[in-house]
C-alpha positions in Angstrom: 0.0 0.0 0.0 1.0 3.7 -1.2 0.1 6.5 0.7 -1.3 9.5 -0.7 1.6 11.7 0.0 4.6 9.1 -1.4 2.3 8.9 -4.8 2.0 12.4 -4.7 5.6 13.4 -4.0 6.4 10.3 -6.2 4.2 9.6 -9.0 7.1 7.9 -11.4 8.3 5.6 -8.6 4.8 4.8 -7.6 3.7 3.8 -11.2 6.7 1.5 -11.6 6.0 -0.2 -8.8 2.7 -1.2 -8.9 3.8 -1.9 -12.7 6.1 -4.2 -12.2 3.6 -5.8 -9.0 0.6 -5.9 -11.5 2.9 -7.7 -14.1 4.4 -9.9 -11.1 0.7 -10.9 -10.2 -0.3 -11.7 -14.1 3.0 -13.8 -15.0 1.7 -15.5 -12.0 -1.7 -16.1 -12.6 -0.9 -17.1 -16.4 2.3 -19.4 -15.8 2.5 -22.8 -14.4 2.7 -23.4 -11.1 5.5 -25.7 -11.3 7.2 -23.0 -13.1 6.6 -20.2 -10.8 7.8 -22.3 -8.0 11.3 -23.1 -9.7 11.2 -19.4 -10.5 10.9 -18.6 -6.7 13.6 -21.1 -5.7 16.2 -19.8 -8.3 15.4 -16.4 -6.7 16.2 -17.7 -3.1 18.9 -19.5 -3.8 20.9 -16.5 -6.1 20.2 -13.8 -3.4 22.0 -16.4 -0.6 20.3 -14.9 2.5 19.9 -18.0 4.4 16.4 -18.1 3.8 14.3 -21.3 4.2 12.6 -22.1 0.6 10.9 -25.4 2.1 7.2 -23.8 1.8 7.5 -23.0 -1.9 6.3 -26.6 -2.7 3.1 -26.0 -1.6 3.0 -22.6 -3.3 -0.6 -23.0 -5.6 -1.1 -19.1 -6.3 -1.0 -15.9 -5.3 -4.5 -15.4 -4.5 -5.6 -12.6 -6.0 -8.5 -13.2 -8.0 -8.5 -10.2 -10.6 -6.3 -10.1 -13.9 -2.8 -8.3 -12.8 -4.0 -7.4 -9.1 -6.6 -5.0 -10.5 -8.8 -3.5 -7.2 -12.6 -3.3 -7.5 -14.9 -2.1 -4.5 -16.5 -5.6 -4.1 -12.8 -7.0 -3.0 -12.9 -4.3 0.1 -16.6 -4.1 0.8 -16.8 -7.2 2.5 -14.2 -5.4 4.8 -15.8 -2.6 5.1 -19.2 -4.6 6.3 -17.6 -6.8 8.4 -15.9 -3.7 10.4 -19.0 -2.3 10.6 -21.4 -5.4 11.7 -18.5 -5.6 14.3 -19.0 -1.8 15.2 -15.6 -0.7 14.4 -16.7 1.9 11.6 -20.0 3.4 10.8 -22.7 2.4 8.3 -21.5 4.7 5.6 -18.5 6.3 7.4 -16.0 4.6 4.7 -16.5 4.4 0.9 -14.8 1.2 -0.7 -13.9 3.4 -4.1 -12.2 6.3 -1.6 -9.6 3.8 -0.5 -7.6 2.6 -3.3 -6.7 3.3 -6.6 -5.7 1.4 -9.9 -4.3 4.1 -11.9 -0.9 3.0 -11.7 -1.8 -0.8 -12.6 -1.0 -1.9 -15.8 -4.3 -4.0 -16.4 -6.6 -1.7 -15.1 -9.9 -1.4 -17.0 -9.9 1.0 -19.5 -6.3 1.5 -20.6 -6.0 1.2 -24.2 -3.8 -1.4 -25.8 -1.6 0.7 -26.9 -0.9 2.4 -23.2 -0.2 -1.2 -22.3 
């Protein structure tokens, strides 16, 4: 998550980033999983920081539903309705569209082809 201020102060960082994570997500969703997982253990093993790779077997995907990580309100709704059935927010007091943004993703609906 970006906050307002960083995209603001740094709109060409911002859009590279959730570039490269929107492309990260698709290659992802679109590759198979026995190659994504190889892909994650090559990228383990070459940065050599001790880390433990074991879980990477079970790796199935990343579990975002949409093409390329796009956001809609639906995905934070349910959020929103379960903080407010549990009385943490308000009926009304957030708005799902007033909390994220997919101008920066490369999949998001709308962008021509040849923005892409």
């Amino acid at each position: 998550m970006l906050r307002e201020k960083f995209i603001k102060d740094n709109p060409n960082t911002a859009r590279k980033l959730v570039d490269g994570i929107s492309r990260a997500i698709q290659w992802a969703q679109t590759t198979p999983p026995d190659e994504v997982r190889a892909r994650f253990d090559r990228i383990i093993t070459e940065r050599k920081r001790n880390e433990d790779a074991s879980s990477i077997k079970y790796w199935k995907s990343t579990g975002v539903a949409s093409r390329g990580g796009v956001i809609s309100d639906a995905e934070l709704q349910v959020w929103i309705d379960w903080l407010v059935k549990d009385g943490l927010l308000k009926p009304g007091q957030i708005k799902a569209s007033d909390t994220y943004t997919n101008e920066f993703n490369y999949f998001r609906p709308g962008k021509t082809a040849e923005a892409r």
